[in-house]
C-alpha positions as CSV (number, residue, x, y, z in Angstrom):
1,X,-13.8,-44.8,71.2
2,X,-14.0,-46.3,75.0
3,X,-10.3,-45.5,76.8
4,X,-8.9,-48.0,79.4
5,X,-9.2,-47.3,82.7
6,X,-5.9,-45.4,84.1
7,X,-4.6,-44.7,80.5
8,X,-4.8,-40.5,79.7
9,X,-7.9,-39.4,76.7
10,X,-6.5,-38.9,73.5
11,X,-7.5,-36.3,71.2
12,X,-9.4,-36.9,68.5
13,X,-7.4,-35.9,65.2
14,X,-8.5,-32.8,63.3
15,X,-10.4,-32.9,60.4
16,X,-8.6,-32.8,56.9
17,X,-8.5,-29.3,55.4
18,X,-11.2,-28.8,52.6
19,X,-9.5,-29.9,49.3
20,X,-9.3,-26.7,47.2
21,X,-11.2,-26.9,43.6
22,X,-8.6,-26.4,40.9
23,X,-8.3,-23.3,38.8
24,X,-10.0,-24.1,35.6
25,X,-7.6,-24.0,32.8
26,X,-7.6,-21.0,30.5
27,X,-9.9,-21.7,27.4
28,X,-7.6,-22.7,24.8
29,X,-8.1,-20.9,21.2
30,X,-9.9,-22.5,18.4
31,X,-8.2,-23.3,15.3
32,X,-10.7,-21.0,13.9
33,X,-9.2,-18.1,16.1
34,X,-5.4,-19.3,15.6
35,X,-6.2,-19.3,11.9
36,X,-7.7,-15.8,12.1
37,X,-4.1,-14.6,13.4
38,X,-2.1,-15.8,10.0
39,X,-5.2,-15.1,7.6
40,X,-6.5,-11.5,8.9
41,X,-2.6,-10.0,7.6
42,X,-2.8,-11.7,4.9
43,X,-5.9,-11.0,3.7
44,X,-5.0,-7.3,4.1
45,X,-1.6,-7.4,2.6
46,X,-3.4,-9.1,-0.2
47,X,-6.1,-6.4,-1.0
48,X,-3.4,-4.1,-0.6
49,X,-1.6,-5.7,-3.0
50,X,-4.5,-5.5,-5.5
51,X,-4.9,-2.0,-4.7
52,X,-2.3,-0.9,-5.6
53,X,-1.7,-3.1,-9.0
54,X,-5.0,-1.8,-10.1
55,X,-3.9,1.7,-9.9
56,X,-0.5,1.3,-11.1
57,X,-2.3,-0.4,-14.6
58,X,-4.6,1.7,-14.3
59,X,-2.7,4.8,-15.1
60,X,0.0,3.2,-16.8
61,X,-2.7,2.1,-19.8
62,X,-4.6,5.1,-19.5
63,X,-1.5,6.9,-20.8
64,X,-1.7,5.5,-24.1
65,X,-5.3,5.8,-23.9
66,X,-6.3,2.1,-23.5
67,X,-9.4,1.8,-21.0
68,X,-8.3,-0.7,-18.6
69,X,-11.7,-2.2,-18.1
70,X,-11.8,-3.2,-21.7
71,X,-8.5,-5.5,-21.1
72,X,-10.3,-7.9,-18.3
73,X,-7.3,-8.5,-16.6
74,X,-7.2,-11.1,-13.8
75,X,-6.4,-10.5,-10.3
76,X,-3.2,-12.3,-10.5
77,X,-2.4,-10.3,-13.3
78,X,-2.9,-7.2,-10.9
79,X,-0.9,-8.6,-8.0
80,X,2.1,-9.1,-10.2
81,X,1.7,-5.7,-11.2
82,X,2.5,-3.8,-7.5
83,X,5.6,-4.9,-6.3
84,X,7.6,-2.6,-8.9
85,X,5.4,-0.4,-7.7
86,X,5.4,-0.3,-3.7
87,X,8.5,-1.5,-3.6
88,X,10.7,1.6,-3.3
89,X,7.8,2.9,-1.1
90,X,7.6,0.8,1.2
91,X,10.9,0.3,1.7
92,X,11.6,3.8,2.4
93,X,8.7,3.6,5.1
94,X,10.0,0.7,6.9
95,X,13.3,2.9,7.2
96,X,12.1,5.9,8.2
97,X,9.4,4.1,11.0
98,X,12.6,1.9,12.2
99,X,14.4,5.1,12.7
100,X,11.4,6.6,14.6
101,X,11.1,3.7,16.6
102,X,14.5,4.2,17.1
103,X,14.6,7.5,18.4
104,X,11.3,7.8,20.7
105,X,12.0,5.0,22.1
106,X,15.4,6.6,23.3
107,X,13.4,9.9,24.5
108,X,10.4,7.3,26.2
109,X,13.3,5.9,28.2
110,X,15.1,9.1,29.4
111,X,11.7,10.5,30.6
112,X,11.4,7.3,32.8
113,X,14.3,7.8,34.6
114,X,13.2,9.2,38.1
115,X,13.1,12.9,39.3
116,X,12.1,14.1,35.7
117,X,8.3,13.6,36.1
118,X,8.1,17.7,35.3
119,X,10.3,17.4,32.3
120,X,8.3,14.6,31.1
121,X,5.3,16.4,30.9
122,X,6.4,19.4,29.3
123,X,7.9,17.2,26.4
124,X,4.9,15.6,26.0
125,X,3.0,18.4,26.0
126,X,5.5,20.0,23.2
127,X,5.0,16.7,21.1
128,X,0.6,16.9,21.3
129,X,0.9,20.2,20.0
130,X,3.2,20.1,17.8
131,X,2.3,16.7,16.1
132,X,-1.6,18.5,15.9
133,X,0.2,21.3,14.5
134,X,2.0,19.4,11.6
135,X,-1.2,17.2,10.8
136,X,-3.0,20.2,10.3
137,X,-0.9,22.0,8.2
138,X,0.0,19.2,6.2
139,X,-3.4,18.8,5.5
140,X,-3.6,22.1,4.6
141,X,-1.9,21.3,1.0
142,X,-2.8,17.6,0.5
143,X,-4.5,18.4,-2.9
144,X,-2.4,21.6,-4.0
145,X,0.3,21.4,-6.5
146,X,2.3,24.3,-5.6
147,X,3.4,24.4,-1.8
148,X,5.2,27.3,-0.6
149,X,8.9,27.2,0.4
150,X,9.5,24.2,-2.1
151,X,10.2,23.6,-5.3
152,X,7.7,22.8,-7.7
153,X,9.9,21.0,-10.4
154,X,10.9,18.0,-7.7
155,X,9.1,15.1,-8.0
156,X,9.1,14.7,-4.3
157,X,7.5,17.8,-3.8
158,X,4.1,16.5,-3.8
159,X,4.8,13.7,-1.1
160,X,5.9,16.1,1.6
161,X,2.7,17.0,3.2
162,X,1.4,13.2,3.6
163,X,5.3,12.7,5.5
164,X,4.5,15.8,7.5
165,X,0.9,14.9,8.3
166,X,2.8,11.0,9.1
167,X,5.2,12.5,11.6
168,X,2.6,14.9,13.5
169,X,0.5,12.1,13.9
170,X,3.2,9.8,15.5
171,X,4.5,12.5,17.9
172,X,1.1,13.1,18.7
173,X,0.2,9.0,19.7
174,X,3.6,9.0,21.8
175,X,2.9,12.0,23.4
176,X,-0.7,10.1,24.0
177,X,1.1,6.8,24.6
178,X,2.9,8.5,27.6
179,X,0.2,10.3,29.2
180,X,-1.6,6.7,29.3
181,X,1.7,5.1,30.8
182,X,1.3,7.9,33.6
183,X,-2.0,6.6,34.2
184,X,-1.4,2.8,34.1
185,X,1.3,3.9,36.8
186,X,-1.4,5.5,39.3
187,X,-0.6,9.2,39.5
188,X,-3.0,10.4,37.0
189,X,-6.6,10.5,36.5
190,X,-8.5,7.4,35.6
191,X,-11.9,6.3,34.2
192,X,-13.1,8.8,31.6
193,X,-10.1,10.8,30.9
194,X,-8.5,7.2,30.6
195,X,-11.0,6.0,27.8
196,X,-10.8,9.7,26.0
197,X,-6.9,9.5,25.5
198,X,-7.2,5.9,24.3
199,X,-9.4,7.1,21.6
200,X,-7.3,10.0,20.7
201,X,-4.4,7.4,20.7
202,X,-6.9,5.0,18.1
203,X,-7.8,8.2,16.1
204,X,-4.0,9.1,15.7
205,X,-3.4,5.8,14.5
206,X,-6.4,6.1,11.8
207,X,-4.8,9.0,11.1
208,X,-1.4,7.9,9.8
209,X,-2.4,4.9,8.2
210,X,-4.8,6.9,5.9
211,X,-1.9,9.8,5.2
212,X,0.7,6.8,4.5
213,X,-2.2,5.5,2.4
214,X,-3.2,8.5,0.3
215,X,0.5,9.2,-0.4
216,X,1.5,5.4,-1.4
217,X,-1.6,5.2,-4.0
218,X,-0.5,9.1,-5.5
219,X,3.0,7.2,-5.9
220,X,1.8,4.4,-7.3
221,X,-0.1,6.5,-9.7
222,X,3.0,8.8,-10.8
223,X,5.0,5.8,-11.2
224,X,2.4,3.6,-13.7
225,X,2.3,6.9,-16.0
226,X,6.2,7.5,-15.9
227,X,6.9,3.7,-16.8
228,X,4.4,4.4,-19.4
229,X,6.4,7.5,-21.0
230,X,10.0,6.0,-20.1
231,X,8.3,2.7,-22.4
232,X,7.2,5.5,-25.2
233,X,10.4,7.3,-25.3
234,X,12.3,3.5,-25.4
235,X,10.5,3.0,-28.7
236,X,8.9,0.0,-27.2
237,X,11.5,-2.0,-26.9
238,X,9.7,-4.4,-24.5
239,X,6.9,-4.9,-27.1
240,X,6.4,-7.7,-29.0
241,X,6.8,-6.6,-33.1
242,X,4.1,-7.9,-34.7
243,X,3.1,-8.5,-38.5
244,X,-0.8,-7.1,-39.8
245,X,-2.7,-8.7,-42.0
246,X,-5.7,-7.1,-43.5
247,X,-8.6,-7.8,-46.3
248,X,-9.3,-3.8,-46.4
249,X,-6.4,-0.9,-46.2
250,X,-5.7,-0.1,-43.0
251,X,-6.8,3.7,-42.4
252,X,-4.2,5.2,-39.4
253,X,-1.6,7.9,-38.8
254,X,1.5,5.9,-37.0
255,X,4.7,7.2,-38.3
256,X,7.2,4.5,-39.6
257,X,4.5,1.7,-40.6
258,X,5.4,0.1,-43.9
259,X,2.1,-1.2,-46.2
260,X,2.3,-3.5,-49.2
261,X,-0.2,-4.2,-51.1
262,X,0.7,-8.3,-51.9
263,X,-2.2,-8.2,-54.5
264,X,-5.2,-10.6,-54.8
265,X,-3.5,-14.0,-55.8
266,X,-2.1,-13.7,-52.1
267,X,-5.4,-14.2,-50.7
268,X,-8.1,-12.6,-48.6
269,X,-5.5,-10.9,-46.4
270,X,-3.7,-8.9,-49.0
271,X,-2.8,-6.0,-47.1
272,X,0.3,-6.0,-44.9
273,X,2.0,-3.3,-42.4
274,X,5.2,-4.0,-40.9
275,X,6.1,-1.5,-37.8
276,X,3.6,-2.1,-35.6
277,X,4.5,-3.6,-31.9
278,X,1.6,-4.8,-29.5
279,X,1.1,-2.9,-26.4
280,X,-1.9,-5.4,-25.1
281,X,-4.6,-7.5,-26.3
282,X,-8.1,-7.7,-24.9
283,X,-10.3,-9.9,-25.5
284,X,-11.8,-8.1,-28.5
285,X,-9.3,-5.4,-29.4
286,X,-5.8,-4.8,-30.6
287,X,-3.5,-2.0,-29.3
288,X,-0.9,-1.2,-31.5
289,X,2.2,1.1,-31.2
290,X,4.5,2.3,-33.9
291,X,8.3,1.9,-32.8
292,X,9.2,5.2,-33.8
293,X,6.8,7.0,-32.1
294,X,7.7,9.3,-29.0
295,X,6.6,12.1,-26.9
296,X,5.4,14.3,-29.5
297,X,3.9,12.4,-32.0
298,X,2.6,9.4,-29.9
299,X,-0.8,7.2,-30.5
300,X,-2.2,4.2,-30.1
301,X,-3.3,2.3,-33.4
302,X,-7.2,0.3,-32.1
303,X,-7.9,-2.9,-34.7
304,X,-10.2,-5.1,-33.9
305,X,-10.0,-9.0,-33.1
306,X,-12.2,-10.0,-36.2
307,X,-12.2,-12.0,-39.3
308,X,-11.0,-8.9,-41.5
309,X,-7.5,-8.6,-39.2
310,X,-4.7,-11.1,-38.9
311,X,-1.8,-10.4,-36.3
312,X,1.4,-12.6,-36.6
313,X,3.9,-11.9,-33.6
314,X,7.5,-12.0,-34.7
315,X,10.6,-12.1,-32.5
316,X,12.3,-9.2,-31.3
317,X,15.2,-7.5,-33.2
């Protein structure tokens, strides 16, 4: 640009800054990966579920000396089954890890307070070992009946070592849990030793899921054959009564079954036994109970779902 004679230069302007690029916006998750967040629990809570219904049938049916594969029951008819069974369980767990929480959480926060690096330390030290301690010696009498120093007639008594090897293991992943907060802080060791006490902390973890686990499917277990003798001992009260028919005698040894012989101007089905209730029905079989059986004397009656039986169910009472 040409200036006027007399007037002063003026500078030229400076050029405008470089426009920065923008950031690029974090990726966004898929509905495929925000799905995965609701159906991955579920899907586990589910199998869970089914776990532990098949167990609780399983023994509760195997009392009376029905083969549960022979019933073909559905796997709704399995989920319905666990929640009387895990219930009371579970419960108790959510308790007893609330109150953990509870408490570490309290210690965690008194070590943090300043000047007590030392003390922190030792603690944790105290909690490794001793949680290692406790998971090894719960171990120790996982699959023993008798343990020493309590009693063998309490029905709790075979649940104590999976608690034990639960509570060693969570000592031992806080005590882990601090060492890597020490890290993560910058006055420890990093790298290597980091990665180790990560998978110690993973291992732990593994660790009290499968104790929790082993001791929730033995529950499950005691509790489908108790229902089973608190339902023999009931009489069967829950049962439906139900009414035979028969074209040929009826060959068992139930106690309190009544037979009549109606005679052959009744029909085909001339044979009929009154005392019977039905425990369950498979798809080619009856299982048959006799309400005054108990304890001592108790079987199950087998007929099968042919064209020599007839089964009438009556109402209870």
């Amino acid at each position: 640009m040409t200036v006027p004679p007399g007037e002063p230069s003026r500078p030229a302007p400076e050029p405008a800054p470089p426009r920065e690029a923008p950031e690029p916006a974090p990726p966004r998750a898929s509905y495929l990966a925000k799905a995965a967040y609701v159906v991955a629990p579920g899907t586990v809570v589910i199998g869970l579920l089914y776990y532990f219904g098949s167990v609780y049938t399983d023994n509760y049916y195997a009392t009376f000396g029905v083969p549960s594969a022979d019933l073909q029951l559905s796997v709704q008819a399995y989920l319905a089954k666990s929640p009387q069974a895990v219930f009371g369980p579970v419960w108790f767990l959510l308790v007893c890890g609330l109150v953990a929480l509870l408490v570490l959480g309290r210690i965690g926060h008194a070590l943090d307070r300043p000047g007590r690096e030392r003390r922190r330390r030792i603690v944790c030290r105290w909690f490794l070992v001793v949680g290692l301690l406790m998971a090894m010696l719960g171990f120790r009498f996982f699959f023993v009946d008798e343990i020493p120093l309590l009693p063998a007639n309490r029905w709790w008594t075979p649940y104590v070592p999976t608690l034990v090897v639960a509570l060693g293991a969570t000592l031992a992943f806080f005590a882990v849990q601090q060492r890597l907060q020490h890290m993560a802080n910058g006055t420890g060791r990093e790298g290597t030793a980091e990665q180790m006490w990560s998978a110690g902390g993973a291992l732990l973890i593994a660790l009290l899921a499968m104790s929790l686990f082993f001791g929730m499917t033995r529950y499950v277990a005691e509790t489908g054959t108790t229902k089973a003798w608190e339902a023999i001992e009931a009489g069967h009260a829950e049962s439906l009564p139900v009414v035979v028919y028969s074209r040929i005698p009826v060959t068992h040894d139930a106690k309190g079954i009544t037979h009549k012989d109606m005679g052959a101007d009744k029909g085909p089905f001339r044979h009929r036994y009154v005392g019977f209730h039905l425990l369950v029905k498979s798809p080619s079989r009856y299982y048959l109970v006799s309400y005054v059986s108990r304890y001592k004397d108790h079987l199950t009656v087998v007929l099968p779902d042919d064209d020599t039986v007839r089964v009438a169910l009556t109402s209870p009472g």
